[in-house]
C-alpha positions in Angstrom: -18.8 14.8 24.2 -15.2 14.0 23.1 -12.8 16.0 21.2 -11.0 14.6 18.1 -7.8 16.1 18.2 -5.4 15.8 15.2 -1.7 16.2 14.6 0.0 17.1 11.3 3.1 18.4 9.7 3.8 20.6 7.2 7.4 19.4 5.8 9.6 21.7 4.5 12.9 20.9 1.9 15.6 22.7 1.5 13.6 25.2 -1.8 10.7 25.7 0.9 8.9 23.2 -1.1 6.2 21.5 1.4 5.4 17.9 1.3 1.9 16.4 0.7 1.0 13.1 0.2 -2.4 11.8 -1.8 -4.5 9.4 0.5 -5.1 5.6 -0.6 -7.6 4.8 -2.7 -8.4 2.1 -0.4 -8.8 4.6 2.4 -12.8 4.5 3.7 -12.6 8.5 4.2 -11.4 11.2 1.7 -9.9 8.5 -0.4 -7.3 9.9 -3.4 -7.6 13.3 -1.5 -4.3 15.4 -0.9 -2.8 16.4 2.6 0.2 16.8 5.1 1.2 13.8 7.1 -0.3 13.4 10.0 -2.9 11.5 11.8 -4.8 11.0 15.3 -4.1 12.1 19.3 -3.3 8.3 20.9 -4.4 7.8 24.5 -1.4 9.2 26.9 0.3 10.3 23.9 1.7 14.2 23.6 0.9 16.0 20.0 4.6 15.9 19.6 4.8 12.1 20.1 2.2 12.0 17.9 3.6 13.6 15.2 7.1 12.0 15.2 5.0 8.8 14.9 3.0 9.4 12.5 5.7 11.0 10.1 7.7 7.2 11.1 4.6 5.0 10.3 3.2 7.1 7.1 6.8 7.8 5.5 9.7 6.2 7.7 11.3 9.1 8.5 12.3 11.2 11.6 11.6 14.8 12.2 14.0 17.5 12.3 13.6 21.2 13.7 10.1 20.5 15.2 8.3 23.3 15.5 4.9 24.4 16.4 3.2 26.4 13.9 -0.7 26.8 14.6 -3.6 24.9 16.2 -7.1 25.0 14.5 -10.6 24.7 15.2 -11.7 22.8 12.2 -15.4 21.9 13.6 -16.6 23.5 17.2 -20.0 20.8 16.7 -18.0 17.9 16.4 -15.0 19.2 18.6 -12.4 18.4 16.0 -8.8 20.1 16.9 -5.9 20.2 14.5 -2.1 21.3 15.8 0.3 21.9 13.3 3.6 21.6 13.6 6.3 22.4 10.8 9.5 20.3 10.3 12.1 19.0 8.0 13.0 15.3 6.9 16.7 14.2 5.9 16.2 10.8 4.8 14.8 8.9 1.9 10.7 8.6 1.9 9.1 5.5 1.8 5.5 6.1 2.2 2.9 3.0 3.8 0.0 1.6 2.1 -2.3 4.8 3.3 -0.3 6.8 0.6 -0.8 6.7 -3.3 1.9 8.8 -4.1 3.5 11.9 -2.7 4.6 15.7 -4.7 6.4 18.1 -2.8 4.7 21.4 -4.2 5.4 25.8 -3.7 3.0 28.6 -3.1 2.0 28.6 -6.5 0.8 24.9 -7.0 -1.1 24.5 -4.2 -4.6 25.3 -6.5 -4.1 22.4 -8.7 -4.8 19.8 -6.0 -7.6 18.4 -4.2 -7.2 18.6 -1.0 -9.3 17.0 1.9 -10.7 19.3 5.0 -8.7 22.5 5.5 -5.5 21.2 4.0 -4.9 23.8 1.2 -5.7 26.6 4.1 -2.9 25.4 6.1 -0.3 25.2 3.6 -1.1 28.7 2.4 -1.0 30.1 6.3 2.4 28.5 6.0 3.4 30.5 2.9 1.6 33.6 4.6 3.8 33.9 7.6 6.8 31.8 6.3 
């Protein structure tokens, strides 16, 4: 059986504000769904490779201060693994075609969106030990 594993980012501004980013409404999955940038594991790719690619393809930017923040087990059934990293951008977003639109939210918005999967439990474990 394989395992899925995941990357995303929780990006951080300057107000700790964190950036998320509402799905396509073209996208098969979890379409119009909120979440953090991120994406899939390529073959003979490291998570932190990942990561820097995704955040380039989804919103042409380039990391800065990369750190890891926590790895989950979102499904032991279906082997799904999710690492987290947090980071900050200092360029000018330009989000792909997967993205609708993009907010950058606090602690105290995070309710009023629909998130896909265990996104809204990330960005509050961020808050929790942040």
């Amino acid at each position: 059986m394989n395992t899925y594993i995941g990357c995303s980012i929780i990006i951080k501004d300057n107000d700790n504000k964190l950036l998320i980013a509402q799905r396509s409404k073209s996208k098969k999955k979890f379409s119009l769904l909120w979440e953090t940038v991120g994406g899939a594991l390529e073959d003979n790719e490291t998570p932190e490779e990942c990561i820097r690619r995704e955040v380039r393809e989804e919103i042409n930017c380039s990391i800065q201060d990369l750190k890891l923040f926590k790895v989950y087990i979102i499904n032991q059934d279906n082997r799904y693994v999710l690492i987290v990293y947090t980071g900050k951008i200092n360029e000018q977003i330009q989000y792909n075609l997967e993205i609708e639109q993009i907010q950058w939210i606090d602690k105290s918005e995070i309710q009023k969106f629909n998130f896909c999967c265990n996104e809204s439990e990330k960005l509050l474990d961020y808050y929790k030990y942040n």
